[in-house]
Wavefront OBJ file of the C-alpha trace (Angstrom):
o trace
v 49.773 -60.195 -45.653
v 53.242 -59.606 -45.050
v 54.922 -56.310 -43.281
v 54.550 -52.717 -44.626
v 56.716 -51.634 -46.961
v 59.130 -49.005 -46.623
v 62.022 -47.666 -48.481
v 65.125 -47.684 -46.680
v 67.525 -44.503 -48.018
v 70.414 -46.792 -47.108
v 73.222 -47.105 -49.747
v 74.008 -50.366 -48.320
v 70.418 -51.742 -48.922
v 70.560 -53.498 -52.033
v 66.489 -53.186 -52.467
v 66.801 -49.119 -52.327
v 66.852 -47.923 -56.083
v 64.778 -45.105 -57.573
v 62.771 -45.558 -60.102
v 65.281 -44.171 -62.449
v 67.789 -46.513 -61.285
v 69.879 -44.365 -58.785
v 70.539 -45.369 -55.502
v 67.451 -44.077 -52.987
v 70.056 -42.095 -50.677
v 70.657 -39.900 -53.471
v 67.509 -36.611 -52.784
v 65.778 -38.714 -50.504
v 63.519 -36.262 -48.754
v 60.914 -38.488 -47.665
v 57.917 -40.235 -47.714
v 54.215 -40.585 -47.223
v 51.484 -43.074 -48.314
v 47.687 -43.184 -49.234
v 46.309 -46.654 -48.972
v 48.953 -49.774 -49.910
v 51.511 -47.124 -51.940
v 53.721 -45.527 -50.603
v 54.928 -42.368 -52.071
v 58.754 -41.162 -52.070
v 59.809 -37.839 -52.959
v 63.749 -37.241 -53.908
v 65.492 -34.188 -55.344
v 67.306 -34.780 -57.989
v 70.670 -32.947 -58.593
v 70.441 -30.567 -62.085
v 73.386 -33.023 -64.143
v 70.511 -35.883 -63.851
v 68.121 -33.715 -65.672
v 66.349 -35.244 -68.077
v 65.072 -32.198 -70.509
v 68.506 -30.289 -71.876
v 66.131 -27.037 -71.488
v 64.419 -27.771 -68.496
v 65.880 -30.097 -65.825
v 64.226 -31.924 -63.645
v 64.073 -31.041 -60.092
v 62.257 -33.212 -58.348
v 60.999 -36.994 -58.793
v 58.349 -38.537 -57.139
v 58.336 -42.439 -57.145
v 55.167 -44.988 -56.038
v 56.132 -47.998 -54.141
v 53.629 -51.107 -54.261
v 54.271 -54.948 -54.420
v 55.341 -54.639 -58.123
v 58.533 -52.293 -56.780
v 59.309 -48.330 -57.657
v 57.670 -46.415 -60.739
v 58.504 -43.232 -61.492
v 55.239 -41.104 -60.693
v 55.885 -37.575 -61.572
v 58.821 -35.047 -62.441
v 58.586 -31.267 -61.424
v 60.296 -28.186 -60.697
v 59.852 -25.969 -57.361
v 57.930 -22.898 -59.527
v 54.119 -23.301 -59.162
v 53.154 -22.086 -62.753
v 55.633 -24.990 -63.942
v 53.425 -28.301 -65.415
v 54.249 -31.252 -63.871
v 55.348 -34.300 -65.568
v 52.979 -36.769 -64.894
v 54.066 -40.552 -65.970
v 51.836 -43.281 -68.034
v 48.488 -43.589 -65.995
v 49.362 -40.934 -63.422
v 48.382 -38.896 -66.408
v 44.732 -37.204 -64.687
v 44.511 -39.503 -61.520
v 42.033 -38.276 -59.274
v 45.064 -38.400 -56.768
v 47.709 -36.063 -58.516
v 46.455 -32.856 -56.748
v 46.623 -34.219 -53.698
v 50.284 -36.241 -54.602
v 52.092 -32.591 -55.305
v 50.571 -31.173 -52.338
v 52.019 -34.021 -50.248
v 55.365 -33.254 -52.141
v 55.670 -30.094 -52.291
v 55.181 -29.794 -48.441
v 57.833 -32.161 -47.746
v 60.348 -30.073 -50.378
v 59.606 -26.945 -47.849
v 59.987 -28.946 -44.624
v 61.760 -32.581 -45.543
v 61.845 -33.394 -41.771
v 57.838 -33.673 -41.488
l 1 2 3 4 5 6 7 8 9 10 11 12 13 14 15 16 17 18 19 20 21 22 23 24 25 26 27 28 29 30 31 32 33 34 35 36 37 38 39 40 41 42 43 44 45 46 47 48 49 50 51 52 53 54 55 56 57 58 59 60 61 62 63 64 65 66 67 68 69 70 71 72 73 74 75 76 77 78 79 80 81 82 83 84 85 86 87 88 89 90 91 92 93 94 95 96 97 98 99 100 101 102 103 104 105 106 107 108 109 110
């Protein structure tokens, strides 16, 4: 069908926007995929926050043929709930979707 899809942290790429609207360059720390989605992790600076009392510290986006969604929204601490978004809510893949995060957060060139 067509060639793999990728997301391109280059400003100058017109197709590489967060879910959230922001350009992709901006806490791009990288990617990984399971299947046809692809999975992009970005930190996300502490004045982009989204909770006054608790920013946000990290996003996690899903990229499919539809374009980006915003998967998930978490903070670095471990007893911290993530923020799971619409049907992410309980997916049989959001243990293994952190774990994939989180060990790009601790080593983004992997």
């Amino acid at each position: 069908m067509g060639s793999a899809l990728t997301v391109s942290p280059d400003p100058a790429d017109p197709q590489s926007l967060r879910s959230d609207g922001e350009p992709a360059s901006i806490g791009y720390l990288g990617e990984f995929r399971r299947g046809h989605v692809l999975f992009v992790v970005y930190a996300i600076p502490l004045d982009q926050g989204r909770y006054p009392n608790r920013p946000a510290h990290f996003l996690i986006d899903c990229f499919d043929p539809v374009g980006p969604g915003e998967v998930c929204r978490f903070t670095i601490d471990p007893t911290d709930t993530p923020d799971w978004r619409g049907s992410w809510r309980g997916d049989e893949w959001c243990p293994w979707i952190l774990e994939r995060a989180r060990a790009l957060i601790a080593d983004p060139g992997s």
